[in-house]
N, C-alpha and C positions, 0 to 999 in steps of 0.2 A: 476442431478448435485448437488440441495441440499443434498442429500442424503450422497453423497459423501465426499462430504466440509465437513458434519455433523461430518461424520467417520472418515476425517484425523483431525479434532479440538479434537475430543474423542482419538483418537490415540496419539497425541501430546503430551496432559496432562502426559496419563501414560508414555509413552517414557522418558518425562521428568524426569517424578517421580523416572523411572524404572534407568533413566543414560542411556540409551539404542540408544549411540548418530547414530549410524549408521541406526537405524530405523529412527529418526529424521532426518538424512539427505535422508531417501528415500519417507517420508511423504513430502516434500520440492520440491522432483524432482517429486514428483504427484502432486500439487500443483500448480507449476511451468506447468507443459504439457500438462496435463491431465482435470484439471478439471477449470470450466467457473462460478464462484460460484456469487450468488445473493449479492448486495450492504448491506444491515444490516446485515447478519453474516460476511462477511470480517470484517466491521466496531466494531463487537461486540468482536469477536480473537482478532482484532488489539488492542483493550483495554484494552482485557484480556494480550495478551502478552507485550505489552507495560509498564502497571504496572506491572509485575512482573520484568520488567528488570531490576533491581538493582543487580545481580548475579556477583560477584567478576571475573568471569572469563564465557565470552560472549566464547559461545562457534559456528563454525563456521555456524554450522545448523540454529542455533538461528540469526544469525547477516543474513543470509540468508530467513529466514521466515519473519523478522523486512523487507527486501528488497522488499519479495515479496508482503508483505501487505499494505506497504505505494508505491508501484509501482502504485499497482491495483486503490488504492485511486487517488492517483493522476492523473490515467488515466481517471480516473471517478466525476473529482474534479465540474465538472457542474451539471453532473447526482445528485449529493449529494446533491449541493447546491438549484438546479433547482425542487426537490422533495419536498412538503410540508409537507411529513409524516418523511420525514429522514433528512431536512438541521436543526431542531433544534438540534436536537440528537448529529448530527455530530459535529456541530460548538460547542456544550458545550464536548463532547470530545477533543478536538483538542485543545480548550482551557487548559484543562484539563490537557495535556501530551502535553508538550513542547519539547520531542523527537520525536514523530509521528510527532508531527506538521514542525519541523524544517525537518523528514526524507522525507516530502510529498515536501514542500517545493523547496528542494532538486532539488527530481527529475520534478517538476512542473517547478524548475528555466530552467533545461538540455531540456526539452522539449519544451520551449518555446523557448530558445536560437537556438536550432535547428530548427524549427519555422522560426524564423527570417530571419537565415542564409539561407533557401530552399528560403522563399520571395526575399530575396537579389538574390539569384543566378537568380532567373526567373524574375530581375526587376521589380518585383512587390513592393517593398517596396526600393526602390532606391530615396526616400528623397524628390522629388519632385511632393510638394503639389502646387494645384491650389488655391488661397485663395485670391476670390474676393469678 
């Protein structure tokens, strides 16, 4: 699966370079399906792609890849933090790019919201605390 990841971040660059957006939306849907990639390369793409995003005209591929990267993060936002080899790295990224960080955010808000909501539904979280 490294191996993988490796080859669609290498594929990406030149796609980019190349214009070659219909590769770029198929490196995306491998991305997306296909591959299970280790916590520090997402986190290093997402840098790499993050700062480059000042591009006058975001193109779909792209706002899709920025999705898939700050998704995975976010799914992972413990494992990051919880790791002593990868939460300094992270947090001084994150700091760093206040779109990742607001695109994590994001969906970290949607995930917890529906969090709450499933608590609610199964009365688990229905308000009433004991507090003696």
């Amino acid at each position: 699966m490294g191996e993988a990841f490796a080859q669609c971040v290498a594929a990406w660059g030149v796609a980019e370079k190349l214009g070659m957006h219909d590769f770029m939306d198929h490196i995306v849907d491998k991305l997306e399906r296909h591959i299970e990639p280790e916590l520090l390369p997402v986190l290093i793409f997402a840098t790499q792609i993050y700062e480059a995003g000042d591009a006058a005209a975001v193109l779909l591929s792209q706002e899709r890849l920025k999705d898939y990267l700050a998704t995975y993060i976010a799914e992972n936002w413990w494992v990051f933090l919880a790791d002593d080899h990868l939460s300094g790295g992270f947090i001084e990224r994150i700091q760093r790019l206040p779109e990742l960080e607001r695109d994590i955010y994001a969906r970290r808000m949607a995930a917890l919201n529906e969090r709450l909501d499933v608590e609610e539904d199964d009365g688990s979280g229905d308000g009433d605390m004991d507090v003696r």
